[in-house]
N, C-alpha and C positions, 0 to 999 in steps of 0.2 A: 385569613383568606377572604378576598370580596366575594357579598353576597350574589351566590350564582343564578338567584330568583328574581333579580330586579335589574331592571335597565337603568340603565344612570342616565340616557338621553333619551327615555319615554317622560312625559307629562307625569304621568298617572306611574307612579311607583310600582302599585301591583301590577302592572301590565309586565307578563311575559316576554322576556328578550329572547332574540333566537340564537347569538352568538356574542359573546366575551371575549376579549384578546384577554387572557393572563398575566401572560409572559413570551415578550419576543423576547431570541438573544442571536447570538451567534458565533460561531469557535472565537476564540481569543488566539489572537497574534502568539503571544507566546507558547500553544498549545502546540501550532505549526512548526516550532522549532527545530525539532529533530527530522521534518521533514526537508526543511531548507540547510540543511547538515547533510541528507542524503545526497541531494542534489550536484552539490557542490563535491563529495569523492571522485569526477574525476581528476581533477586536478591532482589531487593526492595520487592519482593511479598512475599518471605522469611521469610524478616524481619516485616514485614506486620500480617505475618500467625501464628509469632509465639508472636507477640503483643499480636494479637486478641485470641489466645487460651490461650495466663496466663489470661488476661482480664477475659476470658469466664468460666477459668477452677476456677478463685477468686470468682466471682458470685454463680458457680454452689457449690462449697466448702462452702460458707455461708449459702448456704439455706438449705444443705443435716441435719446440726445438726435439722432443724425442723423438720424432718419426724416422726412419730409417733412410739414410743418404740413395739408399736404393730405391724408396719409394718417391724419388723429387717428381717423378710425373703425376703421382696422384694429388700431389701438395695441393697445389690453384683448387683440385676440385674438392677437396676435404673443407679448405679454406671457405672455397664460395658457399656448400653445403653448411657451411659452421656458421655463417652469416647470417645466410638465411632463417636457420634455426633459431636465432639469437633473437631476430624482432619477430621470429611466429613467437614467441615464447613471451616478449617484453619489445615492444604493448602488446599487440595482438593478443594472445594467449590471455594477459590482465586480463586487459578489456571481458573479452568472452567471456572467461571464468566470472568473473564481480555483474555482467550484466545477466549469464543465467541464474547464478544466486539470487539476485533481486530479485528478477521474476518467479523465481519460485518460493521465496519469501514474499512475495507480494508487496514488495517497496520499490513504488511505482519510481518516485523521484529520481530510485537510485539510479536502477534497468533502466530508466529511459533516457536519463545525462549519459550514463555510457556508453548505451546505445545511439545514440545520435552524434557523441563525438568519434566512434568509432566508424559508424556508415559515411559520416561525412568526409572524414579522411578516406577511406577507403576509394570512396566516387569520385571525390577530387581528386586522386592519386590517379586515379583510372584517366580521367579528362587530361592529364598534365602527361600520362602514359601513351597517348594516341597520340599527340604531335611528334612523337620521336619517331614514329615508324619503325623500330624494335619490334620483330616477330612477338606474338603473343605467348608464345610456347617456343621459352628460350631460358637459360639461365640470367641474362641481364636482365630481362623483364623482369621476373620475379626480384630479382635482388635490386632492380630500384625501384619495381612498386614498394616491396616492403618496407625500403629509407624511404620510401615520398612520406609511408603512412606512418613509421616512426615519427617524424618532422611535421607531418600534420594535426596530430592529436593538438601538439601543445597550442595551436591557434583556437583550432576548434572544442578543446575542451572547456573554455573561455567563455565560448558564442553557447556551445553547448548547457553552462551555469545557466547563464544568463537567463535561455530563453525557458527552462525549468522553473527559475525561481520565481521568474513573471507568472507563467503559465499559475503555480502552484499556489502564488499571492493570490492571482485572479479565481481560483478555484474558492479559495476560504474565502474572501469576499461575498460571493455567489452565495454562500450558503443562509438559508432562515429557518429560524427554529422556531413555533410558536406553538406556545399553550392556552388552547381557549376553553370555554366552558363543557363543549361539546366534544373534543378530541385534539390531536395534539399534529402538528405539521412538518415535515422536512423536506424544504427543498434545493435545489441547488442545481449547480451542474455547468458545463459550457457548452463542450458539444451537444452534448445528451442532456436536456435537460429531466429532473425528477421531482415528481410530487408525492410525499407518501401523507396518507391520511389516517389515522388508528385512532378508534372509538377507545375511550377511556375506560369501557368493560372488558376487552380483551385486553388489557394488562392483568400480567400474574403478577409483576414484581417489578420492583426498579433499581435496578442498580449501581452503585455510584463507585468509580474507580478515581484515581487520586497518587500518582506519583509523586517522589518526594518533592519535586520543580514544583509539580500543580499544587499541595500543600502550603509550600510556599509560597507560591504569587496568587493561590488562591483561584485555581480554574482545574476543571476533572471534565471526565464524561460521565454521563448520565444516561444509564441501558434502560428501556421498557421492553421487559422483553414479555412475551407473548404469553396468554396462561394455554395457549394449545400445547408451548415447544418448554414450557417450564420441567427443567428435571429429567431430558430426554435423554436416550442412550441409544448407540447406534455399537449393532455387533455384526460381525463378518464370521461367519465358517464353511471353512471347505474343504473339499476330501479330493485328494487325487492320484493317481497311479500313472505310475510310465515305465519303461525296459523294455530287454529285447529277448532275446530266446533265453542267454544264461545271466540276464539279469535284469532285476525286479526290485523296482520302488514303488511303497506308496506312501504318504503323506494325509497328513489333517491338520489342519491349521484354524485358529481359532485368535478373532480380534474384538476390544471393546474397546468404545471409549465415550467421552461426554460428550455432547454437542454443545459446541460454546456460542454467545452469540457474536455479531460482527460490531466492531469498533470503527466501520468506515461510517467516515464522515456523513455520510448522505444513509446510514443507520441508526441513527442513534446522535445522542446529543454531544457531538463529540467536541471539548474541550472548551465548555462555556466559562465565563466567568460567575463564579458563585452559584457554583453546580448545589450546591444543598437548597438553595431555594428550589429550584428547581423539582428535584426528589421530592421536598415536603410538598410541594403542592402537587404534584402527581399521585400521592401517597393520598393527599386528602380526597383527591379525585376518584380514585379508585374502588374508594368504599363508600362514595356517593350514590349508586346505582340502589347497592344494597340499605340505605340510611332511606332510600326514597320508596324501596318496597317494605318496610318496615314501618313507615308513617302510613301505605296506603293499608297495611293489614289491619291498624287501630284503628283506623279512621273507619275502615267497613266495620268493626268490630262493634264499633260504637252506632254504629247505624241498625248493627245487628240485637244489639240490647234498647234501642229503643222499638225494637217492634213487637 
């Protein structure tokens, strides 16, 4: 580790520096991989959407010859309703479903490529829906908005890649990770930009994760994580009652779990190349505070035997 007591660009070597660059890095391309994999599902939901409605539209096709010769006036509208159900279900329905998973998974790439190729169909179907002059609150309308928006996705699922993968490139780019003598740096961001700063005494621990990809090509993330939240557990209990004259519930419920720390990018040193140097010099950092109150107690010590 270089010497953290000397300037390399003072004259005078003893002289005190006030800051060290360590170690810049920042995420590795390949670390980003699975997010530029996100991205790119819809296309896959596409191809998905339009499986599952020949699937659905072969099923619903078989069973229409059973209806009863008695019921031919309801046929058109069983039919038109069977339509319609068919592209709520595939895309529409995909879409939905795959983009509130993401967002509650918290995989931005995914929720946002299929949210954006889904609203955008949507709004262009709507624009390409107003020059007909078709009542709004009709059975046509609905059943050709919902073939605009079937027929839209596959353009805009395309534009929609695209303009994630850029976005998502430009985000990792953005990002700096530096370890100086003094404390360690993460910033980044596009709209929001962030700066975070943490003194090298508040690390409890560091922690180095490592899939089998990053093993291989040699890039992980690297957690400092705090000694205030080191070890923390978070528990829920509650007690409750409800019913009515002849009947009565009560309940207690009780939750634990660990608080883990966060793996975003702009937390932690996420997916550098040659995450271990990293860790060892954070590692040496961390017990320097203590190495430097240990030298001042001899040091008094020895001032205190010579009096």
């Amino acid at each position: 580790m270089p010497d953290l007591n000397v300037c390399p660009d003072c004259d005078d070597p003893r002289k005190e520096r006030s800051e060290v660059i360590l170690l810049a890095t920042s995420p590795d391309s390949k670390s980003f991989m699975y997010k530029y994999v996100m991205a790119c599902v819809p296309i896959l939901l596409v191809l998905l959407s339009i499986f599952v409605r020949a699937l659905l539209g072969g099923i619903t096709s078989a069973l229409m010859p059973g209806i009863p010769s008695s019921l031919n006036l309801v046929v058109p509208a069983v039919t038109s309703i069977t339509n319609i159900s068919l592209y709520l279900v595939a895309p529409i329905g995909i879409f939905v479903a795959v983009a509130g998973i993401g967002w509650a998974l918290r995989f931005t790439e995914l929720w946002t490529s299929t949210a954006i190729t889904l609203a955008s169909s949507v709004i262009c179907g709507m624009i390409l829906m107003a020059g007909t002059g078709i009542p709004l609150v009709s059975e046509r309308y609905i059943t050709d908005l919902v073939q605009w928006i079937a027929y839209l996705v596959q353009p805009f699922c395309i534009l929609a890649v695209i303009v994630v993968l850029v976005w998502t490139e430009k985000f990792r780019r953005s990002i700096r990770y530096t370890i100086t003598s003094e404390n360690i740096a993460i910033l980044g961001g596009i709209w929001k930009h962030q700066e975070h700063l943490v003194p090298h005494h508040q690390i409890g621990r560091v922690v180095l994760e490592q899939d089998f990809f990053g093993r291989l090509f040699n890039y992980g993330t690297v957690i400092p994580q705090s000694i205030t939240r080191w070890g923390s557990e978070t528990s829920l209990r509650g007690v409750g009652a409800s019913g009515q004259k002849d009947n009565f519930g009560a309940m207690i419920g009780y939750a634990k779990g660990r608080e883990e720390a966060s793996r975003y990018p702009l937390d932690c040193f996420y997916g550098i190349p040659d995450p271990r140097t990293a860790q060892n010099l954070l590692r040496q950092l961390m017990v320097l505070p203590a190495t430097r109150e240990e030298e001042q107690v001899t040091f008094l010590k020895k001032i205190y035997d010579k009096i």
